[in-house]
Backbone as XML, in Angstrom:
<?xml version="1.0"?>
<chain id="A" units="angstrom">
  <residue number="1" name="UNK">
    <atom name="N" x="20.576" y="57.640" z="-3.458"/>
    <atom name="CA" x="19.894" y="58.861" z="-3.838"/>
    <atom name="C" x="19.148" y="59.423" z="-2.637"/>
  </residue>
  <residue number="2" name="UNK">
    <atom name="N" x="19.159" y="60.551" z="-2.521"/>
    <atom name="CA" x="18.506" y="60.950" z="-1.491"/>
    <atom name="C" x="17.327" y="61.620" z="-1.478"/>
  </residue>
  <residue number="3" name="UNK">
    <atom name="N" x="16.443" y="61.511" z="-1.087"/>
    <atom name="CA" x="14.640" y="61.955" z="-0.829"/>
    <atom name="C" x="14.024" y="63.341" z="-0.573"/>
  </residue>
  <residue number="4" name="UNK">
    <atom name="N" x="14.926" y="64.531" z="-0.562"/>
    <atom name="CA" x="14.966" y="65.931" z="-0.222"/>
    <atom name="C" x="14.668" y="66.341" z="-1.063"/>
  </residue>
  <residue number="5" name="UNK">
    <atom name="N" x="15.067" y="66.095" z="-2.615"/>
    <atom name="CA" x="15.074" y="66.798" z="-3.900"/>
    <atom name="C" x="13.286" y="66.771" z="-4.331"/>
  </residue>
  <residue number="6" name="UNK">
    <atom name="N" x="13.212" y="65.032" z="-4.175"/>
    <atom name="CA" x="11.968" y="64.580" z="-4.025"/>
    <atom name="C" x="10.641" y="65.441" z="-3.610"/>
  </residue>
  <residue number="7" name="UNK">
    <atom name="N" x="11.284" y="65.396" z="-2.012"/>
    <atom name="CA" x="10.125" y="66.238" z="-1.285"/>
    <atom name="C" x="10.167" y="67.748" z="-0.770"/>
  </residue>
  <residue number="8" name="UNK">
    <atom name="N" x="10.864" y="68.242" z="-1.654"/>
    <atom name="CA" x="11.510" y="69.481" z="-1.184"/>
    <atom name="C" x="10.008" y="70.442" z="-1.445"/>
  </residue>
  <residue number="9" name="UNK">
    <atom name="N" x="8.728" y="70.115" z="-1.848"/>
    <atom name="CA" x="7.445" y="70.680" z="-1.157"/>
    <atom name="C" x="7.323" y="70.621" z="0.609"/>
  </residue>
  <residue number="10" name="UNK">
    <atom name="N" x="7.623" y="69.889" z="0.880"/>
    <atom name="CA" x="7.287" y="69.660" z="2.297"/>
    <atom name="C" x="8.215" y="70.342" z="3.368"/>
  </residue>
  <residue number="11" name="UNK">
    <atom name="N" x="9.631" y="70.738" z="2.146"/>
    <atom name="CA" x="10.737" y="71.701" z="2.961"/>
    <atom name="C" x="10.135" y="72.697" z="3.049"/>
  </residue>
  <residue number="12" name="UNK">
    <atom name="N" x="9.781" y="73.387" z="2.353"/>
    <atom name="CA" x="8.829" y="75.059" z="1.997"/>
    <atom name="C" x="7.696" y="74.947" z="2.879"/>
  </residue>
  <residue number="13" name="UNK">
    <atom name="N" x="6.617" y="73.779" z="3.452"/>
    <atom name="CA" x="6.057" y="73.878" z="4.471"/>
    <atom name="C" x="6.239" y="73.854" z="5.933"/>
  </residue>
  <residue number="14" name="UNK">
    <atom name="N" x="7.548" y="73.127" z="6.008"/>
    <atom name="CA" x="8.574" y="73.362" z="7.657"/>
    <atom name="C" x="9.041" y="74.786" z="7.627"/>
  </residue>
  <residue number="15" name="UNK">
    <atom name="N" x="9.495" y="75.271" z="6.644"/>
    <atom name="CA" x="10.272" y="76.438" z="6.319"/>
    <atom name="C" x="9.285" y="77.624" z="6.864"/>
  </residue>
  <residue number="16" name="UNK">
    <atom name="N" x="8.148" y="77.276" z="6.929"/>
    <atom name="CA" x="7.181" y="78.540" z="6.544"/>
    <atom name="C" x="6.657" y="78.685" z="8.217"/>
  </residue>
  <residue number="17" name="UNK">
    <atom name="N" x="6.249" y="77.343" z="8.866"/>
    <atom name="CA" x="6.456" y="77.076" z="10.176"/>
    <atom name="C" x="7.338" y="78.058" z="11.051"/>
  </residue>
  <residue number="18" name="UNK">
    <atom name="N" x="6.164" y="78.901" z="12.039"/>
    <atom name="CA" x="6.859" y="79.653" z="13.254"/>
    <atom name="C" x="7.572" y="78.353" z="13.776"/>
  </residue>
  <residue number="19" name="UNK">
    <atom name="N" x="9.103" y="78.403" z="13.881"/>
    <atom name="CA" x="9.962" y="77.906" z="15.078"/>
    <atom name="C" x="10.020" y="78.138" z="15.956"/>
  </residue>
  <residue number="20" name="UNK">
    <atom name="N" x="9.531" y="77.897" z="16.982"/>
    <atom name="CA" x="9.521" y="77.822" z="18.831"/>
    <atom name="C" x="9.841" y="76.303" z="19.702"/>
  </residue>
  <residue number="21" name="UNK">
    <atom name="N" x="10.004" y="75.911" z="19.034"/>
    <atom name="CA" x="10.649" y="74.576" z="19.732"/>
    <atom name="C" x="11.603" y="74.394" z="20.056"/>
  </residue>
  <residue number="22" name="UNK">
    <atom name="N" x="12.415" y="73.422" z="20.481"/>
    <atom name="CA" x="14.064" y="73.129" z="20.510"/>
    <atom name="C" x="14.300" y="71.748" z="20.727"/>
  </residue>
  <residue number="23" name="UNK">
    <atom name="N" x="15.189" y="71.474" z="19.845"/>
    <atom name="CA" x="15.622" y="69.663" z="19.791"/>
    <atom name="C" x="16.627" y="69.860" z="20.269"/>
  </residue>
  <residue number="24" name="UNK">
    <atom name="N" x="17.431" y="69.328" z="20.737"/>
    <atom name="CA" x="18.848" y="69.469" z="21.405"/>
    <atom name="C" x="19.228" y="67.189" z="21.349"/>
  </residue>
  <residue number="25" name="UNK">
    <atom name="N" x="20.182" y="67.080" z="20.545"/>
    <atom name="CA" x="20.513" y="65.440" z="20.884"/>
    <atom name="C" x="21.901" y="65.316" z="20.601"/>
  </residue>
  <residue number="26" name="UNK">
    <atom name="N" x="22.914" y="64.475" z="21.265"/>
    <atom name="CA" x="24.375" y="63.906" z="21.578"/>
    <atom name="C" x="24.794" y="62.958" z="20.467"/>
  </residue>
  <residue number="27" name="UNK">
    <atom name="N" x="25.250" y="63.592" z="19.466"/>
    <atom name="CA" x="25.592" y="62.263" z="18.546"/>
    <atom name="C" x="26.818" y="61.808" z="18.358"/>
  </residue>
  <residue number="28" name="UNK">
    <atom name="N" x="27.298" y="61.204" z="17.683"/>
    <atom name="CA" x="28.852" y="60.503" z="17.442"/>
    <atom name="C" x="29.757" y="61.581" z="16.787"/>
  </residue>
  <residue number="29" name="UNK">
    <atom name="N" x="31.208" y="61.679" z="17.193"/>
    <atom name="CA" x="31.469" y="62.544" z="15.859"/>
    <atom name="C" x="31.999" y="62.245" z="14.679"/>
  </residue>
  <residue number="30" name="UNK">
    <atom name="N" x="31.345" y="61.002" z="14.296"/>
    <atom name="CA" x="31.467" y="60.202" z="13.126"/>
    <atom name="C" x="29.997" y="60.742" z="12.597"/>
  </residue>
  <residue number="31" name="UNK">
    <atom name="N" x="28.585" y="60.308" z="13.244"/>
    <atom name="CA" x="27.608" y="61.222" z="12.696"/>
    <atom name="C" x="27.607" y="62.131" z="12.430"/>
  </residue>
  <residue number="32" name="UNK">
    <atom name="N" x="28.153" y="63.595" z="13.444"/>
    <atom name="CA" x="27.863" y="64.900" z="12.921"/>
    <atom name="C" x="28.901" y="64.949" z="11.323"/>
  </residue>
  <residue number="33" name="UNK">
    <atom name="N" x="30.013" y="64.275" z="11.295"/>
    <atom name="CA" x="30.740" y="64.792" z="10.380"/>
    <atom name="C" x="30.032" y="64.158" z="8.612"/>
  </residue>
  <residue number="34" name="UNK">
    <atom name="N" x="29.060" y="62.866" z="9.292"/>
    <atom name="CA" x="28.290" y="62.670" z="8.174"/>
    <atom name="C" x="27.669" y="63.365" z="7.934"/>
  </residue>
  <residue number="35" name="UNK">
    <atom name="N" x="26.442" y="64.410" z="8.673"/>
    <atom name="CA" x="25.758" y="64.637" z="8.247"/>
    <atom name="C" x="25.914" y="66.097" z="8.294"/>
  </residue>
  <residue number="36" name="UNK">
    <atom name="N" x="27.132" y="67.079" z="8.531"/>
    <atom name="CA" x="27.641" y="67.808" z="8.062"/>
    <atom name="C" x="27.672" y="67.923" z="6.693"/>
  </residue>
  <residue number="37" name="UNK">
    <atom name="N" x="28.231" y="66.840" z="5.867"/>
    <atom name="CA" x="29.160" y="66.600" z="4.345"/>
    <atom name="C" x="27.930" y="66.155" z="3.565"/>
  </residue>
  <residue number="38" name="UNK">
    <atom name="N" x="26.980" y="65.519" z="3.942"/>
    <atom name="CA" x="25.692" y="65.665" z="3.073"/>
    <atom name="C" x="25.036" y="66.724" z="3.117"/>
  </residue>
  <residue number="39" name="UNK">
    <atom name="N" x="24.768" y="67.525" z="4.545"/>
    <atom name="CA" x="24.128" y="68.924" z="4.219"/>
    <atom name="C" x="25.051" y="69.989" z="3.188"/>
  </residue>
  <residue number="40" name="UNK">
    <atom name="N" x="26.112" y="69.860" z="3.293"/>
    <atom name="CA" x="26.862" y="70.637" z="2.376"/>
    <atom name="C" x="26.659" y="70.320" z="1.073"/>
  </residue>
  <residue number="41" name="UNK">
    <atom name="N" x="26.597" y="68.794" z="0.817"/>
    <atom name="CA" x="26.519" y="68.046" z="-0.565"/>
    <atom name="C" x="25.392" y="68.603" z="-1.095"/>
  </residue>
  <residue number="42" name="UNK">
    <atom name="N" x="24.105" y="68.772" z="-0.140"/>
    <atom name="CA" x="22.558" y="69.744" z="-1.087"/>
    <atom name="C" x="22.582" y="71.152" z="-0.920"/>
  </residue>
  <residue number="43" name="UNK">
    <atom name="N" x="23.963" y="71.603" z="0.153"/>
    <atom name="CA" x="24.073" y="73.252" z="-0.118"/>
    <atom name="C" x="23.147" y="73.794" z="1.039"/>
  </residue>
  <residue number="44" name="UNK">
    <atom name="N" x="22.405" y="72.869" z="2.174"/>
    <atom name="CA" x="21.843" y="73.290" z="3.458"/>
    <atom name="C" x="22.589" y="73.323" z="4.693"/>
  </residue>
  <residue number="45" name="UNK">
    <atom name="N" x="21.801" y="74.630" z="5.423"/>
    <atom name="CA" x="22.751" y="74.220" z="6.782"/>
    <atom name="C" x="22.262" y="73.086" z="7.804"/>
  </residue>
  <residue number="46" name="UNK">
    <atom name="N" x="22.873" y="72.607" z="8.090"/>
    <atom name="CA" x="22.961" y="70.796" z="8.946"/>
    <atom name="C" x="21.692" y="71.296" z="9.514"/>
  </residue>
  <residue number="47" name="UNK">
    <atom name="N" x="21.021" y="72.113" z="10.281"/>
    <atom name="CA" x="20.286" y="72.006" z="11.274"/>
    <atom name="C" x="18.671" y="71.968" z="10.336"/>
  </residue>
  <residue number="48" name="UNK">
    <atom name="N" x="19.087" y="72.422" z="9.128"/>
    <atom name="CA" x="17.820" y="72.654" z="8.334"/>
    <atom name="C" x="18.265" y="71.202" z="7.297"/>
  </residue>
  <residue number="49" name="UNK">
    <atom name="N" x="18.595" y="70.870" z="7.307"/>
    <atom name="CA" x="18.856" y="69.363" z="6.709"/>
    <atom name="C" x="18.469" y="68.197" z="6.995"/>
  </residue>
  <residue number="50" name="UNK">
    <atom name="N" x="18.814" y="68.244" z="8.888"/>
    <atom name="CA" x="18.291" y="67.395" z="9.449"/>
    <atom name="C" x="16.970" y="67.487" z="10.299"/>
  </residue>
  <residue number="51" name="UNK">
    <atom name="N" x="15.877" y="68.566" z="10.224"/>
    <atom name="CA" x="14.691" y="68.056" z="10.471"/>
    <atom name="C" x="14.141" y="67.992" z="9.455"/>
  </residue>
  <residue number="52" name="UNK">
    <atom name="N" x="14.306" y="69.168" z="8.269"/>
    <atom name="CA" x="13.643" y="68.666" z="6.721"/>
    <atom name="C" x="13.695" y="67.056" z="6.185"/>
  </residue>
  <residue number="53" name="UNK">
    <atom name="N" x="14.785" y="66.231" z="6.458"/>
    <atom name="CA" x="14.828" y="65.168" z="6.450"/>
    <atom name="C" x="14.347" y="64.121" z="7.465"/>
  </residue>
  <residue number="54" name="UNK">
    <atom name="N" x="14.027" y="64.520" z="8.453"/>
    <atom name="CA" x="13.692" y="63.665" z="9.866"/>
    <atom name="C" x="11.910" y="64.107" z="9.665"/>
  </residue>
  <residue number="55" name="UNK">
    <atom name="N" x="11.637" y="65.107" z="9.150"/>
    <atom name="CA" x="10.282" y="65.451" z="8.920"/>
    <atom name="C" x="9.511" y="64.098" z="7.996"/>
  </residue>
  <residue number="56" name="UNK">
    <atom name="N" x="10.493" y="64.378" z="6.576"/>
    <atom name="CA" x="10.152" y="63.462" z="5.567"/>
    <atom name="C" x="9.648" y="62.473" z="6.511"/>
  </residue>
  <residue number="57" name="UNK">
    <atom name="N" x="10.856" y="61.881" z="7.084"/>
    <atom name="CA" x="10.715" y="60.226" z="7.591"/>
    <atom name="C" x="9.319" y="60.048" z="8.584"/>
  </residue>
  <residue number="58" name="UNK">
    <atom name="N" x="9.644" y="60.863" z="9.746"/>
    <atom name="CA" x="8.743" y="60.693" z="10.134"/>
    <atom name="C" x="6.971" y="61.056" z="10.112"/>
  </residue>
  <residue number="59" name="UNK">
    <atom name="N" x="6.760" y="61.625" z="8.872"/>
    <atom name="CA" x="5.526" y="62.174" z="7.814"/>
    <atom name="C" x="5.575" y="60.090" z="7.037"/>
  </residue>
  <residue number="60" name="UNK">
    <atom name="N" x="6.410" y="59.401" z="6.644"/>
    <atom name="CA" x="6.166" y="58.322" z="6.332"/>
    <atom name="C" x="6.012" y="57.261" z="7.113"/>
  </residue>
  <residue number="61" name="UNK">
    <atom name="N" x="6.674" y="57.519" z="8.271"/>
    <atom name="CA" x="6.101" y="56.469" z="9.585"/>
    <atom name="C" x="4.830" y="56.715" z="9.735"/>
  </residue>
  <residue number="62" name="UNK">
    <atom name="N" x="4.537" y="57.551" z="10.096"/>
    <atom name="CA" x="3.097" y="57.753" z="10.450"/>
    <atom name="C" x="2.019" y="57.455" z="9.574"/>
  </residue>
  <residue number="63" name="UNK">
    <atom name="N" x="2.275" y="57.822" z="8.219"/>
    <atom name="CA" x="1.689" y="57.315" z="7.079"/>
    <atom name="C" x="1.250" y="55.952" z="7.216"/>
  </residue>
  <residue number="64" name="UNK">
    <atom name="N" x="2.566" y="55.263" z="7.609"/>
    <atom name="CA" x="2.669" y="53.897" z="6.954"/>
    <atom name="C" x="1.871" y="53.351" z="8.696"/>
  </residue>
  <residue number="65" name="UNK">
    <atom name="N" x="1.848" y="54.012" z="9.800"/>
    <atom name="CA" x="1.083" y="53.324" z="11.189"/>
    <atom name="C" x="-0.120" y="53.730" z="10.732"/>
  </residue>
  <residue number="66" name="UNK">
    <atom name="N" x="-0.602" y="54.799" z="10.371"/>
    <atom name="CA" x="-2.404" y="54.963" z="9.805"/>
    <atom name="C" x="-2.603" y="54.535" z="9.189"/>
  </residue>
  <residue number="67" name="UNK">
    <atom name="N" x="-2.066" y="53.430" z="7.935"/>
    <atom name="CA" x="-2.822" y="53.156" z="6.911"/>
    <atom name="C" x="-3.287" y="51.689" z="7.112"/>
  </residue>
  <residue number="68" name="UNK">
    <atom name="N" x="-4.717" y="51.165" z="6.682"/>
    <atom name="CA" x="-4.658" y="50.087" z="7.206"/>
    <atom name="C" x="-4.601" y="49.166" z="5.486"/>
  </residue>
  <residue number="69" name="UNK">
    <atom name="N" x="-4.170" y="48.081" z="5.402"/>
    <atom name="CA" x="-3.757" y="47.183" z="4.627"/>
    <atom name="C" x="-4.753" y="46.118" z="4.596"/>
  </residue>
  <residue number="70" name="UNK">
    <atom name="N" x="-5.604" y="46.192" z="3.576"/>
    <atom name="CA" x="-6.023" y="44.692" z="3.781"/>
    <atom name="C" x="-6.087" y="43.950" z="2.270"/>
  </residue>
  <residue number="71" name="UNK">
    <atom name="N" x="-6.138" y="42.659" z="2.820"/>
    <atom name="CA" x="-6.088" y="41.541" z="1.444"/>
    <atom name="C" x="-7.119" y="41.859" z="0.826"/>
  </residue>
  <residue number="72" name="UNK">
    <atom name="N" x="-7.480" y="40.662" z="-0.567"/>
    <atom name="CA" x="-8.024" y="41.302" z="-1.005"/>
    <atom name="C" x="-9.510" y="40.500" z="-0.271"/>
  </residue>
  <residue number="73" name="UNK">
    <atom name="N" x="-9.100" y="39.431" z="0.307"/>
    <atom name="CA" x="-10.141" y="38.599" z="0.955"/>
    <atom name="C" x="-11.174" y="39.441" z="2.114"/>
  </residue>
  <residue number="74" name="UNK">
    <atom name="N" x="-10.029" y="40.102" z="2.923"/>
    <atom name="CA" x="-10.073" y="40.927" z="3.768"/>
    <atom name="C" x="-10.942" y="42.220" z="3.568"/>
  </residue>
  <residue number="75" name="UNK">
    <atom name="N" x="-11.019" y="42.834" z="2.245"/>
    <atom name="CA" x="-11.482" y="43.706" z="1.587"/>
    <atom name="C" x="-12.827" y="43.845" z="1.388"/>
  </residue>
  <residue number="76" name="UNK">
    <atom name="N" x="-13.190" y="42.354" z="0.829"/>
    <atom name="CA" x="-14.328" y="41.751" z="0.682"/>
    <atom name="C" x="-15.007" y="41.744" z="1.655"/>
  </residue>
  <residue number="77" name="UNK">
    <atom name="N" x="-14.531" y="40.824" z="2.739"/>
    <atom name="CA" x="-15.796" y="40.830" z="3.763"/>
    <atom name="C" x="-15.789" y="42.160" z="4.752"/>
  </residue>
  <residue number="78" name="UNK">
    <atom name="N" x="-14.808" y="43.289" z="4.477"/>
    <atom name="CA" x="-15.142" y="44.197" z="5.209"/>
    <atom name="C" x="-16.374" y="45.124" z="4.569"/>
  </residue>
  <residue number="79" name="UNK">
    <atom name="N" x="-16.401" y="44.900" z="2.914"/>
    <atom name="CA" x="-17.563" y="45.474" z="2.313"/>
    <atom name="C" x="-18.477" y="45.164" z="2.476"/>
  </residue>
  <residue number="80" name="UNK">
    <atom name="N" x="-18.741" y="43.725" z="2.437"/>
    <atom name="CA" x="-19.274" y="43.114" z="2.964"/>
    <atom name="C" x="-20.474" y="43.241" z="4.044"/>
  </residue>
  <residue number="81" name="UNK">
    <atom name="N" x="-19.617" y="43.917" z="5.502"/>
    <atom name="CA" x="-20.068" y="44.007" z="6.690"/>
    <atom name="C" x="-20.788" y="45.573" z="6.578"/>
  </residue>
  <residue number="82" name="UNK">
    <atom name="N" x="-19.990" y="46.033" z="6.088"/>
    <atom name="CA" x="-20.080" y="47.629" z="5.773"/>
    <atom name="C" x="-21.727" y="47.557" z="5.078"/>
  </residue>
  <residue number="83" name="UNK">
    <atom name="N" x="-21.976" y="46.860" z="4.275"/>
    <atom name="CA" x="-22.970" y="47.374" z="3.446"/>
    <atom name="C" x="-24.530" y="45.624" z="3.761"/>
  </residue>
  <residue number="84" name="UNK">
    <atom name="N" x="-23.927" y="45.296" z="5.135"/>
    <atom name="CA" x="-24.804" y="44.314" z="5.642"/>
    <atom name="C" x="-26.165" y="45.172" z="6.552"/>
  </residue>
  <residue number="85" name="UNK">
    <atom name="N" x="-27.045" y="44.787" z="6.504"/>
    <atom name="CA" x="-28.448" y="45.521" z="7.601"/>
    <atom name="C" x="-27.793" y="45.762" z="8.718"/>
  </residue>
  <residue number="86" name="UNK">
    <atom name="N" x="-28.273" y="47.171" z="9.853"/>
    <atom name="CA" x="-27.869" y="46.956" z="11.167"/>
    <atom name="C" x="-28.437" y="46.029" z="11.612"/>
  </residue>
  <residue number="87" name="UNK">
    <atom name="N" x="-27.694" y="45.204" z="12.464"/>
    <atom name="CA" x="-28.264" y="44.749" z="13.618"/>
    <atom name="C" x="-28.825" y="45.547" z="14.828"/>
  </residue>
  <residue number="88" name="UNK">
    <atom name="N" x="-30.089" y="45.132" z="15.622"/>
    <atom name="CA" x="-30.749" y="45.554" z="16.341"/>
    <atom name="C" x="-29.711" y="45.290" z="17.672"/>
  </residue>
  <residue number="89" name="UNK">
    <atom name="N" x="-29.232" y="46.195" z="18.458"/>
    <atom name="CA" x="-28.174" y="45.975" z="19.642"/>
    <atom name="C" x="-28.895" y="45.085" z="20.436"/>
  </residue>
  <residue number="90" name="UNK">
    <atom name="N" x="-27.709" y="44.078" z="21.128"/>
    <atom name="CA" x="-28.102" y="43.142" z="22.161"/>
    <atom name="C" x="-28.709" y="43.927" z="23.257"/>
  </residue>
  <residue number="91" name="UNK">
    <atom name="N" x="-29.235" y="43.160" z="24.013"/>
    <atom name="CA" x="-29.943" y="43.454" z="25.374"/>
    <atom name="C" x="-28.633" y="43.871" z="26.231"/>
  </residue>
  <residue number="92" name="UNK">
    <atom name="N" x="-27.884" y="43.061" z="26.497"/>
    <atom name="CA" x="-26.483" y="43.280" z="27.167"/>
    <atom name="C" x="-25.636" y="44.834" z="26.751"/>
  </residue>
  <residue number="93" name="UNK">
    <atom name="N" x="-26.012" y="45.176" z="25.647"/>
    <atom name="CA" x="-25.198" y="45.984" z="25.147"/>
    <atom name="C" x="-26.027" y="47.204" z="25.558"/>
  </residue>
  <residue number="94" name="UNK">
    <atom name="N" x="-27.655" y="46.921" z="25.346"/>
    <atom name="CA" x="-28.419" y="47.946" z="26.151"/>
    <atom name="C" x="-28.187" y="48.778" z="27.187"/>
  </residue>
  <residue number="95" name="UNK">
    <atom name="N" x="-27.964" y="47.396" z="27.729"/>
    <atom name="CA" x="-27.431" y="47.676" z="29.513"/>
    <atom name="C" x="-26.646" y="48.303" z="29.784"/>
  </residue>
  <residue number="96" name="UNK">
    <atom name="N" x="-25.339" y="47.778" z="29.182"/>
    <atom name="CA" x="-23.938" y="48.495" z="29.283"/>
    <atom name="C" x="-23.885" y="50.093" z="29.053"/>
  </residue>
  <residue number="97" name="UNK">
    <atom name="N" x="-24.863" y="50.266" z="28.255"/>
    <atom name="CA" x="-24.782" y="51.550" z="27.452"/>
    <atom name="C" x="-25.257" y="52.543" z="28.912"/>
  </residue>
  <residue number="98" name="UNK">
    <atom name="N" x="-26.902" y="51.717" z="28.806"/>
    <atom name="CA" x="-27.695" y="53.011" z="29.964"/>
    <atom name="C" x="-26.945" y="52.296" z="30.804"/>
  </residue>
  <residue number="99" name="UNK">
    <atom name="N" x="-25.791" y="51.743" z="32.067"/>
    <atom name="CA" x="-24.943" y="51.787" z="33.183"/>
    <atom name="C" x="-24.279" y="52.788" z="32.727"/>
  </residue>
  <residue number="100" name="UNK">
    <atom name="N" x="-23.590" y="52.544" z="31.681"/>
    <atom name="CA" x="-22.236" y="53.682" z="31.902"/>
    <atom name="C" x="-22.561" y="55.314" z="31.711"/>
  </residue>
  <residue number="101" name="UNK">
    <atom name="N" x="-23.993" y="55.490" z="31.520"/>
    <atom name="CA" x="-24.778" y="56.709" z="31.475"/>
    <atom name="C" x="-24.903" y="57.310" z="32.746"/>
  </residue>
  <residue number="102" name="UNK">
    <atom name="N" x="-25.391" y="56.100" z="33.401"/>
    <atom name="CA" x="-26.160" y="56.526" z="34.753"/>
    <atom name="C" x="-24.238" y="56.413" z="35.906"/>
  </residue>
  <residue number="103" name="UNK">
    <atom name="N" x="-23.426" y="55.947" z="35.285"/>
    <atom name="CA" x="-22.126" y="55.942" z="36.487"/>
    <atom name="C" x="-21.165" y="56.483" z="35.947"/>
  </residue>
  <residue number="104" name="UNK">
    <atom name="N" x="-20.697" y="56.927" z="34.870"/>
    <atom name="CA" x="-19.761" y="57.667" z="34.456"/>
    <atom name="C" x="-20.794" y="58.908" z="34.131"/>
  </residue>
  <residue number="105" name="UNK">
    <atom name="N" x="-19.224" y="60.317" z="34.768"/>
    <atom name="CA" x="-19.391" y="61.342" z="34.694"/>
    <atom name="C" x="-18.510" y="61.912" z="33.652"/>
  </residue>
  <residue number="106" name="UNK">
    <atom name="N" x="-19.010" y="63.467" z="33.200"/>
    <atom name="CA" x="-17.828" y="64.001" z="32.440"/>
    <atom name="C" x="-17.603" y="65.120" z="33.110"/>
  </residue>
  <residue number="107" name="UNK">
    <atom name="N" x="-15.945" y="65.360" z="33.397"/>
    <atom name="CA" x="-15.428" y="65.979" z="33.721"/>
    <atom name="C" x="-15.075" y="67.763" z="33.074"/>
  </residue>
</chain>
């Protein structure tokens, strides 16, 4: 089954997108003729097939690299920490702070 029908909100937001870019890539001609016969199969033209679909994917990679996962152990002691007193910063950390004040510049 394929994932277009699915997310075909997110087609209407590429769609709506000024195009000024350009992808240009060398594929097999065993690929193009695949993915010719599926863009035809949903009635799109290949070029709007394959970033509406390469969008999806990569809208879920990214998803899935930002999200962070934790157990439920993990969960715990991050609430844990979250909702523990500040600590008063080390002396060392003092330091570090007013050095990199007084020797780093901003550009």
């Amino acid at each position: 089954m394929c994932h277009y029908r699915a997310h075909n909100s997110n087609m209407v937001t590429s769609a709506s997108l000024t195009r000024t870019s350009r992808l240009v890539a060398r594929i097999s001609p065993e690929d193009k003729a695949l993915l010719e016969r599926a863009a035809g199969l949903e009635g799109t033209p290949v070029a709007a097939f394959i970033v509406g679909h390469g969008r999806i994917v990569a809208q879920e990679i990214v998803r899935q690299h930002d999200t962070v996962r934790l157990s439920q152990e993990e969960s715990r002691r991050f609430v844990k920490a979250l909702l523990a007193p500040v600590k008063v910063p080390a002396k060392r950390l003092k330091d570090a702070v007013a050095l990199h004040r007084t020797t780093v510049t901003e550009r």
